[in-house]
N, C-alpha and C positions, 0 to 999 in steps of 0.2 A: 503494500500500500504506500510506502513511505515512497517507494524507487516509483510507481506510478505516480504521486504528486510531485516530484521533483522534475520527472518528464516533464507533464503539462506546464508547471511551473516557467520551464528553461522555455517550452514550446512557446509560450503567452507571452512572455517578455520580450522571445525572439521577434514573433506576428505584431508586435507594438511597438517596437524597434526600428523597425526596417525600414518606415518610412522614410523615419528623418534619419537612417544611414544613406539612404539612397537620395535623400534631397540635400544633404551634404557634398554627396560625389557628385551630382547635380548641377553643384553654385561654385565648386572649385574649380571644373574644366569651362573654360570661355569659349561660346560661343566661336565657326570659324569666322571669318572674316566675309563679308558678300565682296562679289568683283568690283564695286561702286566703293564700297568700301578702303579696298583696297587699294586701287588707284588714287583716293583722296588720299591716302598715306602717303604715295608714291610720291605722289606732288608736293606734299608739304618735304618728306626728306627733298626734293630737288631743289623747291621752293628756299629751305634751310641753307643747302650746299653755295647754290649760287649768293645768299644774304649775306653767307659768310666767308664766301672768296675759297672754296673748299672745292668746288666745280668751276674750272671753265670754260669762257662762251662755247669752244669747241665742246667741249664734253659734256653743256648743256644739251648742246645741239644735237648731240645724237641721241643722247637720253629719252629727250621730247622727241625727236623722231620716230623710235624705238615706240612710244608709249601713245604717238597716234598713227601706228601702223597696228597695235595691238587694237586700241580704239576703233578702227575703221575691221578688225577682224571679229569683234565684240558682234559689231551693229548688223556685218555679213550673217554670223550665225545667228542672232536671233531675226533678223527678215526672215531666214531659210527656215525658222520654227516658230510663226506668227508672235513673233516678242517675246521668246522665252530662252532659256538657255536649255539644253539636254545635260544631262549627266556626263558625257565624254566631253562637250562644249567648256562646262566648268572647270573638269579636270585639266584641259588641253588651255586652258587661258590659266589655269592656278600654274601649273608650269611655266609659260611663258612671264607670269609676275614674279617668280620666284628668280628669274634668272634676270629678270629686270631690277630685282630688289638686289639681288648680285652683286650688279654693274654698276648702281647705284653707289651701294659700296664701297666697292674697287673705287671708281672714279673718285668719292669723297674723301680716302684715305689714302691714295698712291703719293701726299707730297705734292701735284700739281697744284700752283693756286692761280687766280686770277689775280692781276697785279695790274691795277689800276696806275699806277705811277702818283705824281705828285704833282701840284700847280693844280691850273685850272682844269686842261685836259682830264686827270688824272679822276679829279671832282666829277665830273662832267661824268667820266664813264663809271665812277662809281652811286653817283645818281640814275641811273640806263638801270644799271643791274639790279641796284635795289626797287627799283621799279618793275621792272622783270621780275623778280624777287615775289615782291607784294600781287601782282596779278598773278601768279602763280600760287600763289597761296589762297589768294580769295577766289580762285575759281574766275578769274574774267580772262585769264588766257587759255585758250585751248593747248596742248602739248603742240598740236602747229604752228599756229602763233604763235609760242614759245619758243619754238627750233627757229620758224622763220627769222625773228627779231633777233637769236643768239647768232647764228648764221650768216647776218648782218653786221654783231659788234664785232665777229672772229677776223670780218674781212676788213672793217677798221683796225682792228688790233694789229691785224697785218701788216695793212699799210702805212699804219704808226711806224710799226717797226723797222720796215722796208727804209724809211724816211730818216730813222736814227741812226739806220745803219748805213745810210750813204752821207749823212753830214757829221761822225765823227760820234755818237751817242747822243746829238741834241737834235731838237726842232727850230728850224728856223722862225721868225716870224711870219713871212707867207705862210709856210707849213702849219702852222699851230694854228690860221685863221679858216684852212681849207679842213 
């Protein structure tokens, strides 16, 4: 009798238990990530990278390229499943972010920075960037408009460069006004 009340005993506490064991395990694995989701991340590390001169224009630019080719591959598969993702669609885009989150990465900690310079030039493009910066963060640049406009400053920076390197390390004053 005693060994059958200890059963039920162990049984009752187990059956009363188990809830809140399993709404524990429940509340401590996070939710995954949705794709929309994710790419807001994405954005904000790039949006970060470029704020902080940790990405540059070049390696903004393929970044957001990279991430409105994924974009434009998003929008193909759900037209092909009337607005929806399928299950291999999620998996095959969770791959491709992950390898995006990667590069991300890589590119923010390789040492490259963006080197604005000093004067007014120097001002001038680190105002571009922080502006880039912020619409990327607040969502008013598309990753195209992002690439487009970094893709822009890379070929300035170039031709900054191209210009210091044929007058000795400086800009001249015509140069500085073009």
């Amino acid at each position: 009798m005693k060994v059958m009340n200890a059963v039920l005993t162990g049984a009752a506490l187990f059956i009363l238990s188990a809830p809140a064991i399993f709404a524990q395990s429940a509340t401590t694995n996070d939710p995954p990530q949705t794709v929309q989701q994710r790419k807001e991340n994405q954005q904000d590390r790039i949006g970060q990278g470029v704020q902080s001169g940790q990405l540059t224009a070049g390696e903004t630019k393929n970044l957001e390229t990279k991430e409105a080719g994924l974009n434009k591959e998003e929008r193909t598969m759900r037209s092909e499943d009337d607005g929806h993702l399928t299950a291999a669609d999620r998996t095959k885009l969770n791959n491709q972010q992950n390898r995006l989150s990667n590069r991300i990465y890589d590119d923010k900690h390789n040492g490259a920075v963006q080197n604005n310079g000093a004067g007014e030039i120097g001002q001038r493009k680190e105002n571009q960037q922080d502006r880039i910066a912020q619409g990327v963060k607040s969502g008013q640049l598309t990753p195209g408009e992002t690439a487009k406009l970094e893709k822009q400053q890379q070929g300035i920076n170039r031709e900054e460069s191209g210009m210091r390197e044929a007058n000795g390390g400086k800009l001249r004053v015509q140069t500085r006004k073009h």
